[in-house]
N, C-alpha and C positions, 0 to 999 in steps of 0.2 A: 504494500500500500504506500510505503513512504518514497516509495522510487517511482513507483509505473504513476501513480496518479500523478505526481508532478512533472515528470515526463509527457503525461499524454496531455496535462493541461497546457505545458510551455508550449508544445505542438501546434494544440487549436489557437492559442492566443499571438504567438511571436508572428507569424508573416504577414498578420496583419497591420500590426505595430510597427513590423520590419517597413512596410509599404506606405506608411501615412509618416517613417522619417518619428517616431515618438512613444513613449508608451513605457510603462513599469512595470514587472514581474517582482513579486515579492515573497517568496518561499520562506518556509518556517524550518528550522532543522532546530536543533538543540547542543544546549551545551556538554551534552554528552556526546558531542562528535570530537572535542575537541582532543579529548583523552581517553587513555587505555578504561574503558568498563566492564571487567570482570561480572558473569552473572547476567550482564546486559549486552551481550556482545553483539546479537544482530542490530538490535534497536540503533547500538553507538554509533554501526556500521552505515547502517543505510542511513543517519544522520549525515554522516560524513560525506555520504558520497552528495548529499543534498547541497552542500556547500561548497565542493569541487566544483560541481555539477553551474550553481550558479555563479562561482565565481568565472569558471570558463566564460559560460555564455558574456557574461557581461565585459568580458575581454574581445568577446567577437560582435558584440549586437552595438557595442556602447557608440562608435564611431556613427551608427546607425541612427543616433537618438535614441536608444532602447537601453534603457536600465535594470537589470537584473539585480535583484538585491537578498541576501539569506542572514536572516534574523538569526541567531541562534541565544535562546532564554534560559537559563537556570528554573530553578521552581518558582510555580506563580500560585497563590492560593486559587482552589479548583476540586469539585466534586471527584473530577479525575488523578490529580495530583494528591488527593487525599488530606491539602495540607489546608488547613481551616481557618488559621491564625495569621494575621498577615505579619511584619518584621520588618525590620531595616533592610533583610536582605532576601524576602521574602512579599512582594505585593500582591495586593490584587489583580483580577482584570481589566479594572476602568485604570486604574495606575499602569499599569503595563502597557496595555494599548494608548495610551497617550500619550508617554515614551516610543513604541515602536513605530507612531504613526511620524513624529518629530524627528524620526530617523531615516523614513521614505527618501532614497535620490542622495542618500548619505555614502557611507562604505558599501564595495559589496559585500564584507562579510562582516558583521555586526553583532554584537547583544547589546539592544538599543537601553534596556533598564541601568541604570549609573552603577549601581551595585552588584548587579551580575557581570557588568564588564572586569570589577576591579576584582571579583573572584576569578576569575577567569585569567585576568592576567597575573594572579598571584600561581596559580596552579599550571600556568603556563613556564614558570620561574623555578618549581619545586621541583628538585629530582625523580627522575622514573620509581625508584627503588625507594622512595618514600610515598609517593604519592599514590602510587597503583595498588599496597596493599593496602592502605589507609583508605579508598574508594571499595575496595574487596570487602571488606571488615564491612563496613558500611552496608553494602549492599546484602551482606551475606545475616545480617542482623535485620534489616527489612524483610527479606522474606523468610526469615524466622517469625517474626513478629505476624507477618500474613499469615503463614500454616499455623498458626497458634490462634489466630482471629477465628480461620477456617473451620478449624477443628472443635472451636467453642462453639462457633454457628451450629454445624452442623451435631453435636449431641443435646441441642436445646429443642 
């Protein structure tokens, strides 16, 4: 899903934008592309390639008028993100997208939220061999924490 649809969307959409000389693409990927995720490894994957993916294009469309732009976000509070509480380094939706839209025509590769950039460039700075198991530990404690939710669900 995180390849072929944005694939088949840039598709329908770029030759038109390509033809009218104008126009914005703005694909979502995450900041789980930017590093090793353990536990998460296809999701990370096909993040990543979402941001190759647009950074290409907009190395080839840009001269065209055509901007290709990929967001990549840290956690946003979200029924899906599971995280309820918002934080300094944790927003909402209406905050988040108020920032990402402030960032349209900006980089092409971005985490438009202030505080998600500067974790990202903090973790971009830490060494592999500190930072990959510290993500692992992490991850491997979340879905403990899920099979444990799971497991109380279902004897209730």
């Amino acid at each position: 899903m995180n390849i072929s649809s944005t694939c088949w969307m840039t598709r329908l959409v770029l030759p038109q934008m390509q033809a009218n000389k104008r126009g914005c693409i703005v694909n979502i990927s995450s900041g789980a592309a930017r590093l090793a995720n353990p536990l998460l490894t296809l999701y990370s994957g096909t993040k990543a390639f979402v941001e190759k993916f647009s950074e290409s294009l907009d190395a080839e469309y840009h001269s065209d008028g055509v901007h290709i732009q990929c967001q990549s976000p840290l956690f946003v509070t979200s029924k899906l993100s599971k995280i309820r509480k918002t934080s300094l380094s944790t927003p909402d939706p209406q905050g988040y997208v108020k920032a990402a839209v402030d960032q349209i025509g900006g980089p092409s590769i971005c985490s438009p939220y202030w505080a998600h950039e500067i974790q990202l460039w903090i973790f971009a700075r830490l060494p592999e061999f500190f930072l990959t198991p510290f993500v692992k530990n992490m991850h491997v404690g979340l879905r403990k924490r899920a099979l444990r939710k799971a497991e109380e669900k279902k004897s209730k």
